[in-house]
N, C-alpha and C positions, 0 to 999 in steps of 0.2 A: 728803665722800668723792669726787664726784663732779669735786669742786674739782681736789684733788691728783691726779686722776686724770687731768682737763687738762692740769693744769702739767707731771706725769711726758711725758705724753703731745709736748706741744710742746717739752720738752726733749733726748726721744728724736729727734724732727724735725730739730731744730738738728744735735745731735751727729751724724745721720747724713748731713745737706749739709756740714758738715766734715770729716767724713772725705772725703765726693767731691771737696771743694777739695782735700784734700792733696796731690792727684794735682798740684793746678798750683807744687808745690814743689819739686817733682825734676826735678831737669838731665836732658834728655830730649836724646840725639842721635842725628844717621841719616845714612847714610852717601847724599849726592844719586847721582839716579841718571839724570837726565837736566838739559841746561842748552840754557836757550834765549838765547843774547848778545843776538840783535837784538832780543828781545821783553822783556827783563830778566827771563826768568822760569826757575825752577826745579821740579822735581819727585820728589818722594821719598815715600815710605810716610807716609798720615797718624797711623799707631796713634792717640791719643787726641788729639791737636789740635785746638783751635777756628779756625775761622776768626778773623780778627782777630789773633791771639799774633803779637809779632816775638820775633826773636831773630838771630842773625848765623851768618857763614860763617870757619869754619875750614880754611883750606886752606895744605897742606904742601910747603915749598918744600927744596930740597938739607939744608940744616942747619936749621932750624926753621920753625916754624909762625904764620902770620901771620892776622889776622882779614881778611878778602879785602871782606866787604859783608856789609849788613844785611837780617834778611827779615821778611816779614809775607804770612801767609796770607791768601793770595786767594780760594781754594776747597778743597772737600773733595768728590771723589766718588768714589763704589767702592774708599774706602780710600786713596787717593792724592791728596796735598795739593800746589796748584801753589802757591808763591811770588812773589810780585816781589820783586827783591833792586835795593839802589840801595848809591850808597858810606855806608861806614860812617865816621858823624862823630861818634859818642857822647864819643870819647877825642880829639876834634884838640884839636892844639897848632901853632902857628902857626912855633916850632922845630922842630920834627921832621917829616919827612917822610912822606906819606899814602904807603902801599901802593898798587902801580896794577898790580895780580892782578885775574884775572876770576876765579869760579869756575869750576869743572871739575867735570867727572865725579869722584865718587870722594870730592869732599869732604864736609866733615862740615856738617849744618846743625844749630846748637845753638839749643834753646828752654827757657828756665826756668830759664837762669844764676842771674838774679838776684831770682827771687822766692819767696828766702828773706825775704825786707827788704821791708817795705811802708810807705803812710802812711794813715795811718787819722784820717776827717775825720768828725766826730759834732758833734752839735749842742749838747753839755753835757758834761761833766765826768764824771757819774755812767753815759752811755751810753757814752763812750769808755775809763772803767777798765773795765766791767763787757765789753763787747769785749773789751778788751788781755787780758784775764785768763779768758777762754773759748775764744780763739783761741789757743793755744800753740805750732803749727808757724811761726808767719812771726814774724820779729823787726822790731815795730813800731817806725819812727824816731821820736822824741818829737813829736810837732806843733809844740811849741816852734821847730822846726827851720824848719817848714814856713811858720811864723809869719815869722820874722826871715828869709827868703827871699822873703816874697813883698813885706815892707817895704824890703827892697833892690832889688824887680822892678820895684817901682810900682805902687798900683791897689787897689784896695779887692776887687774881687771877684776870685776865684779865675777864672782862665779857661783854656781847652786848651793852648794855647801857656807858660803859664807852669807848668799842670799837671808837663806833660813835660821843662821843664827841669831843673825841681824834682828829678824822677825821675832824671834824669839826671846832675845834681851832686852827688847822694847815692846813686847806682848802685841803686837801688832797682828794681824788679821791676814791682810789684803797687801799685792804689789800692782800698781801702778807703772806700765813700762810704756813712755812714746817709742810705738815703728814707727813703719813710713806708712802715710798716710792713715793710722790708727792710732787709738788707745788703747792697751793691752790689761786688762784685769786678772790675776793671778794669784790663784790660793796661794799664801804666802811660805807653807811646810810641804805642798807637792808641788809646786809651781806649776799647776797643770791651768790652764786657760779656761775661764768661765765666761769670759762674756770680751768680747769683743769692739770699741764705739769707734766709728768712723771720723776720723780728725786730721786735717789739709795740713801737710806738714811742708806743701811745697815752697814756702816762703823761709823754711830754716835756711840760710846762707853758711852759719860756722857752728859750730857744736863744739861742746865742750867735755871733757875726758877726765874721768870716767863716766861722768854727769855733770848735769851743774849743781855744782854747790860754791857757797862763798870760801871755804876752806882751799887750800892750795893741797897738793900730794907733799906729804912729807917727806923729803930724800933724807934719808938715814946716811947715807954715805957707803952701806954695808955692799960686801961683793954680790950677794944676793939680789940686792936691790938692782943691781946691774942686769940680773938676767928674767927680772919680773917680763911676764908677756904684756903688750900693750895695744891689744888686739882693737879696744875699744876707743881706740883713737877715731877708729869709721863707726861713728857711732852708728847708724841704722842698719848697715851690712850685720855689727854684732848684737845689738839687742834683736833683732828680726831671729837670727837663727836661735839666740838663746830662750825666744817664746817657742818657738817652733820646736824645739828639743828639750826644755823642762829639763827637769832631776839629770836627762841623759846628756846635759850639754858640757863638753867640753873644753 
């Protein structure tokens, strides 16, 4: 009795840190309300914002509406979140030409476009369905994906720079990382940690490298490929520190 009374209990827990993520689903905009050019900084209402989220600038020109620059919170105090905003390079194309808008007054700062779509890295097969299938608001990209992109990037171990390309060739939002004993939620362009859910990892027995995906590592054969690091063979030793250190890991 006492048993089920646990289990009720830690599943009540989970469900109600998922419902506080859902919040980071919805297209969140605000109309800026102050810009700093020389400083690259902006400032608007934070309602519920983390520190760390990026997201971009919509600003509206005679006949339509152009994405002007990208933002990522700086701070949050007394309700008002300041910004740095830089160009936005998510979309270049080396045909078409970059918008050369500042923002302004007036315009819109958009967060949470894209984190309906996430990618979700687990250490075996049975804790990444068992996620996909508890998680219902975000539409997880197969790993498979994540797999055969990182065998096009180069490298054995998953690192920040390839993290956010990743995210970015597949317009994705949100990263998904199992630690030990958690769920780890990460803005997918700072990788900085928005939300945290608690999740019993102590039944993982073997994990799989660099995650699980069905896809194998490609050996190219190349001398390179010889001296790839292969850090995340311990998988929770290295996803643990690479939540922990974001952008600066390693």
């Amino acid at each position: 009795m006492l048993k089920k009374f646990l289990n009720l209990w830690i599943i009540a827990i989970f469900a109600s840190v998922i419902a506080g993520a859902n919040e980071l689903n919805q297209t969140l905009k605000i109309n800026i309300e102050d810009v700093d050019l020389q400083q690259k900084i902006l400032r608007f209402p934070a309602y519920d914002l983390k520190v760390g989220e990026t997201g971009f600038v919509v600003t509206k020109l005679t006949d339509y509406n152009v994405i002007s620059a990208k933002l990522q919170i700086e701070s949050i105090k007394d309700g008002v979140a300041l910004a740095k905003f830089g160009v936005f390079d998510m979309m270049k194309q080396k045909y078409l030409p970059t918008p050369r808008v500042d923002p302004k007054k007036g315009d819109m700062a958009v967060f949470r476009d894209l984190n309906n779509r996430a990618f979700l890295i687990a250490p075996d097969s049975a804790t990444y369905e068992k996620l996909r299938s508890q998680i219902s608001d975000v539409i997880f990209m197969n790993s498979d994906l994540l797999m055969g992109y990182l065998n096009d990037f180069g490298g054995f171990d998953p690192k920040p720079k390839f993290l956010k390309k990743a995210c970015e060739v597949y317009s994705v939002g949100l990263l998904y990382i199992v630690g030990t004993n958690n769920v780890n939620v990460l803005d997918c362009q700072s990788l900085v940690l928005l939300e945290k859910i608690a999740f019993d990892t102590s039944k993982v027995t073997s994990t799989m490298a660099p995650f699980f995906s069905r896809l194998e590592e490609v050996k190219t054969g190349s001398l390179a490929s010889l001296f790839y690091g292969k850090k995340s063979k311990n998988y929770f030793e290295y996803y643990d520190r690479l939540v922990q250190q974001g952008s600066n890991f390693k």
